[in-house]
Each structure stands twice: as structure tokens, then as C-alpha cells.
N, CA, C and O of each residue as an XYZ file, in Angstrom:
320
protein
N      -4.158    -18.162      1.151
C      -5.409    -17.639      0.605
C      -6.456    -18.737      0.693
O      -6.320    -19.808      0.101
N      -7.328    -18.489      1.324
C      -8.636    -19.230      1.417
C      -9.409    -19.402      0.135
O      -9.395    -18.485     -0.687
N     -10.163    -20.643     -0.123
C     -10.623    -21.223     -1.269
C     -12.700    -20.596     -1.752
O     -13.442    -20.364     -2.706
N     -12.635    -20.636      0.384
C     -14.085    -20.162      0.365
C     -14.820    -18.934     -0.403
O     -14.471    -17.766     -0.232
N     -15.833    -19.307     -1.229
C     -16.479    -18.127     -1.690
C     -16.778    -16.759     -1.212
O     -17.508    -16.673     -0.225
N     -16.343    -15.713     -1.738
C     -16.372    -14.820     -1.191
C     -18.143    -14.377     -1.137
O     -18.423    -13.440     -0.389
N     -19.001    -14.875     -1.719
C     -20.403    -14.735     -1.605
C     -20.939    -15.181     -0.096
O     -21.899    -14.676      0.485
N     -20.010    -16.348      0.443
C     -20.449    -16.721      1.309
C     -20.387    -15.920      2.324
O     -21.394    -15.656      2.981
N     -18.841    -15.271      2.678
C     -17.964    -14.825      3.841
C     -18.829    -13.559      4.490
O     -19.548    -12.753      3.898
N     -18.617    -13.624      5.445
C     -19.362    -12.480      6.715
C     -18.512    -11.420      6.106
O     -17.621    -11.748      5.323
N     -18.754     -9.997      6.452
C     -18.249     -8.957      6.072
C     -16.352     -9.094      7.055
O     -15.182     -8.960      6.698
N     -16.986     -9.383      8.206
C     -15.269     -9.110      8.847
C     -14.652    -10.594      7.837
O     -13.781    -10.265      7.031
N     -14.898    -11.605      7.831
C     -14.071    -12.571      7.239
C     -13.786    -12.003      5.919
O     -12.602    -12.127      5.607
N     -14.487    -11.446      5.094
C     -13.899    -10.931      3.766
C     -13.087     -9.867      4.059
O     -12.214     -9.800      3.193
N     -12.952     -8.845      5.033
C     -12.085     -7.554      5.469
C     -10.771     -8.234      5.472
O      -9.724     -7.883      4.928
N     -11.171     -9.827      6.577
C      -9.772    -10.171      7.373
C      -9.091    -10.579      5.880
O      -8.079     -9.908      5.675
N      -9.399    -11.488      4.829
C      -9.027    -12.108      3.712
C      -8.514    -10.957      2.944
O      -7.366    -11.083      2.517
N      -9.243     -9.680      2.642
C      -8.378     -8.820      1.893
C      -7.208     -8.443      2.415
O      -6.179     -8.417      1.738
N      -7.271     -8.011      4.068
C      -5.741     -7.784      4.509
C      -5.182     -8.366      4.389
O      -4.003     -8.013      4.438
N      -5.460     -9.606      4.155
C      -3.955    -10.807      3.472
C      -3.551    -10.468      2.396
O      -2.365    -10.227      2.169
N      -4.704    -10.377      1.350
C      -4.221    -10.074      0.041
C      -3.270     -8.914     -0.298
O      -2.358     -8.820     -1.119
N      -3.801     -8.031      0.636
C      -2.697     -6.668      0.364
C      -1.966     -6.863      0.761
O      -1.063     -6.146      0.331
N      -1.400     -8.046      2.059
C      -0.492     -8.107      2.742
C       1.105     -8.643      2.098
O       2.276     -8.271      2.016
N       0.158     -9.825      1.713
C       1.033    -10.675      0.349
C       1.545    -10.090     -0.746
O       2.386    -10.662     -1.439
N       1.038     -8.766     -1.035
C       0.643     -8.179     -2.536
C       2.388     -6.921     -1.888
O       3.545     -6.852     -2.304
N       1.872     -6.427     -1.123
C       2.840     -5.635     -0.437
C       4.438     -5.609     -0.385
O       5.302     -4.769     -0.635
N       4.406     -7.425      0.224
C       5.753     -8.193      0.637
C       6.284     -8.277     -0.865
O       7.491     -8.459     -1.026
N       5.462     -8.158     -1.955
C       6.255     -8.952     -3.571
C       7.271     -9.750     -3.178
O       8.480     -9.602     -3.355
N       6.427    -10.969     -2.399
C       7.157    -12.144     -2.665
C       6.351    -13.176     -3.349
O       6.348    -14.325     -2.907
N       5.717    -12.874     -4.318
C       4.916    -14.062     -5.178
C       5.303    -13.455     -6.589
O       5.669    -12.346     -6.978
N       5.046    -14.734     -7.202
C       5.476    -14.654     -8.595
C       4.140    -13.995     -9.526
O       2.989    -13.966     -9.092
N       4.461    -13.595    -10.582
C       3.634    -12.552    -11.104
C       2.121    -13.619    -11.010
O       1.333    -13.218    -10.154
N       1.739    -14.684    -11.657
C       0.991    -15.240    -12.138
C      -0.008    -15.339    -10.768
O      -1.224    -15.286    -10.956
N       0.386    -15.447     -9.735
C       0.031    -15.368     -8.400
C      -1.039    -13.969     -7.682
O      -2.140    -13.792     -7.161
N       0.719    -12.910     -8.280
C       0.150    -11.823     -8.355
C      -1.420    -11.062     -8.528
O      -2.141    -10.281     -7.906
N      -1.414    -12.018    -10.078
C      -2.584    -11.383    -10.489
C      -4.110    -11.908    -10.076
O      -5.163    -11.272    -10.138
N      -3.752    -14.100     -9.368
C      -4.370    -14.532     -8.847
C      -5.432    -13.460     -7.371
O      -6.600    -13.353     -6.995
N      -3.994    -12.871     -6.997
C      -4.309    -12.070     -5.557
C      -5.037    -10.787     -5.982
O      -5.809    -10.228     -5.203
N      -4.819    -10.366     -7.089
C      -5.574     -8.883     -7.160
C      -6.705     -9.335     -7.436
O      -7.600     -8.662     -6.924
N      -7.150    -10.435     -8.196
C      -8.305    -10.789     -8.620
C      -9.476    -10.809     -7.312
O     -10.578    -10.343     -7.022
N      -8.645    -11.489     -6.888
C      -9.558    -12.267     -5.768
C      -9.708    -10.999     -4.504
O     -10.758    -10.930     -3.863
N      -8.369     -9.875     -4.191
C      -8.953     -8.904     -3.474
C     -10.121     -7.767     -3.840
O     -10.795     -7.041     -3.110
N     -10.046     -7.986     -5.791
C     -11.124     -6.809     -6.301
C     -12.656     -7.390     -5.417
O     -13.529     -6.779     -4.800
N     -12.440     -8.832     -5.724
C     -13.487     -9.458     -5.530
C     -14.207     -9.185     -3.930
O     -15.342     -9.131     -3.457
N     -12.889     -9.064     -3.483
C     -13.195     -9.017     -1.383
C     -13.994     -7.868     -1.334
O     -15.123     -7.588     -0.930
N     -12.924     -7.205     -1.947
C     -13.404     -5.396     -2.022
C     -15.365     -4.833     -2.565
O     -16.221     -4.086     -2.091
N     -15.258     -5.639     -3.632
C     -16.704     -5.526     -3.606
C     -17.677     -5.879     -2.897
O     -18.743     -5.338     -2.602
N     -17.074     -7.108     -2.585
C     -18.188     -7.919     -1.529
C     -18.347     -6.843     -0.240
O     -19.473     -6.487      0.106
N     -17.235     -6.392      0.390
C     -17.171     -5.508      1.561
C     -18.080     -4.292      1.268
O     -18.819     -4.115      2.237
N     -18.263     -3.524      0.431
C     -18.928     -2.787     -0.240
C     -20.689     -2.826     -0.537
O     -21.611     -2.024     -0.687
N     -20.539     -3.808     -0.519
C     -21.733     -4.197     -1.116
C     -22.484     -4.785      0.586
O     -23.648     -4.631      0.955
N     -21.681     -5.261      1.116
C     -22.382     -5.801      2.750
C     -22.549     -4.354      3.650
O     -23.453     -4.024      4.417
N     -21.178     -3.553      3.200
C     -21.596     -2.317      4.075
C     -23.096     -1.578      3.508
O     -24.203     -1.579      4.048
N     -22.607     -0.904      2.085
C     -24.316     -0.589      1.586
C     -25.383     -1.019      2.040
O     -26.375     -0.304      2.179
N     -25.324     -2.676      2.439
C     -26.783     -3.541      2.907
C     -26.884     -2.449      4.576
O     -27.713     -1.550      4.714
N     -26.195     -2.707      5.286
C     -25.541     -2.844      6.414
C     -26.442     -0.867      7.200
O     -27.138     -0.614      8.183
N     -25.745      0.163      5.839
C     -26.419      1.589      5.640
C     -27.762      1.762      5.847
O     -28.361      2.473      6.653
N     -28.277      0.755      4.718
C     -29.476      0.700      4.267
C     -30.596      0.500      5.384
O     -31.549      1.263      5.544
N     -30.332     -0.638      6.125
C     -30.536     -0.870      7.564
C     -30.879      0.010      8.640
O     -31.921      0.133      9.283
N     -29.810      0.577      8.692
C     -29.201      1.370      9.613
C     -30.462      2.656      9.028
O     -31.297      2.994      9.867
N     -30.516      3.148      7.958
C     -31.325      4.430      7.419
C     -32.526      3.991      7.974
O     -33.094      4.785      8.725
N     -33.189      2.589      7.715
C     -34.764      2.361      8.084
C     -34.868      2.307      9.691
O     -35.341      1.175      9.593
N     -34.856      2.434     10.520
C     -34.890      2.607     12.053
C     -35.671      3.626     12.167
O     -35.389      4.674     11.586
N     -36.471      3.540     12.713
C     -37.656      4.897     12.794
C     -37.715      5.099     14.462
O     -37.905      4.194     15.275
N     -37.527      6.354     14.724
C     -37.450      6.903     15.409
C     -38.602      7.734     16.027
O     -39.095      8.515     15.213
N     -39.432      7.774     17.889
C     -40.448      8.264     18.096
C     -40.759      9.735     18.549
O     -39.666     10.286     18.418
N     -41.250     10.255     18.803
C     -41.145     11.942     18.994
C     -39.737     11.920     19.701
O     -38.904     12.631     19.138
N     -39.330     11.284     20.759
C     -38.449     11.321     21.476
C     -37.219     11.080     21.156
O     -36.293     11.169     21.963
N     -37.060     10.672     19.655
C     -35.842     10.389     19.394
C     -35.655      8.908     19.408
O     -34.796      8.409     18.681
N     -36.531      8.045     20.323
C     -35.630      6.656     20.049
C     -36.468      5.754     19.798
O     -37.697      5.679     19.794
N     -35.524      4.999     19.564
C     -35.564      3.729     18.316
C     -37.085      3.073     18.791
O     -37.348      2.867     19.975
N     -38.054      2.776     17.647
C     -39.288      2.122     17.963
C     -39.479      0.803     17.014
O     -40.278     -0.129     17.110
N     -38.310      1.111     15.933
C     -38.123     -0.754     15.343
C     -37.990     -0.267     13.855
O     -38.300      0.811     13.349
N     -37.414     -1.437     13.293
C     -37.145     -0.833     11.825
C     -38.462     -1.194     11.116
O     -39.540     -1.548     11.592
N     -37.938     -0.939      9.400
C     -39.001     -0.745      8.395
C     -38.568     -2.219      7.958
O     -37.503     -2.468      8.523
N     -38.961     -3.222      7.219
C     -38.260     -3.861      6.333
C     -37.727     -3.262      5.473
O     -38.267     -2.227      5.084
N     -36.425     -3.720      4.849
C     -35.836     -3.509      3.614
C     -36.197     -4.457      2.635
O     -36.281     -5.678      2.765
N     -36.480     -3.487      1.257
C     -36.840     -4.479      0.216
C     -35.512     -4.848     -0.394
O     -34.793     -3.911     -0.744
N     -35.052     -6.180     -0.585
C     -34.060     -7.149     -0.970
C     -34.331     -6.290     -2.612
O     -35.380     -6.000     -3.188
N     -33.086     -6.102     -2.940
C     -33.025     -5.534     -4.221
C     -32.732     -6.937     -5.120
O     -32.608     -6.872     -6.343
């Protein structure tokens, strides 16, 4: 398990880090105290992933489109 902040991590590096966690979590080969180390830290992945995809939507929704259908540039998004 990696030490790095999950605030920091790109969306695939937090994906790749939770599949460990479930991976580990799966095998029950860690001792409980561990255990709960790992759920902690995958709730944590899990949100972060969540929260980058939402950004990610949000994005994706502002793209404005010209009579023709295509793409003429996005809107800014206001940083919540």
C-alpha cells in the first residue's frame, strides 16, 4: 500500500491503488488491524475516484456544440 496522498493521485493511480486494496482485502491474508487500515484507505480511493469522475462529467457536459453538431470549445467550469 502506497503512502501517497490520495488528494494528490491521478484518477487511474487511485483506481490502480483501490484494486489493491480489494485485492488484499479479498485474499484475508492480513490481520484485522490492517484490515481496517485497508478499508479506510479504499473508502478514501473510492471517493476520490468519484469525485474526479464528477469533475471529469462536468467537463464533458460544458462542450458546446455548433448547428452541426461539433465541438466549437468548452465553457469554463466554475471550481466549486
Amino acid at each position: 500500500m502506497t503512502d501517497k496522498p490520495v488528494a494528490e493521485m491521478s484518477f487511474e493511480d487511485a483506481m490502480s491503488a483501490l484494486e489493491g486494496v480489494v485485492n488484499r482485502l479479498e485474499a484475508g491474508e492480513v490481520a484485522l488491524e490492517e484490515s481496517i487500515k485497508l478499508y479506510e484507505r479504499g473508502a478514501e480511493l473510492k471517493a476520490h475516484c468519484q469525485k474526479k469522475l464528477a469533475e471529469a462529467e462536468e467537463k464533458v457536459a460544458q462542450i458546446t456544440l455548433d448547428g452541426d453538431g461539433q465541438p466549437t470549445g468548452t465553457t469554463p467550469v466554475d471550481p466549486a
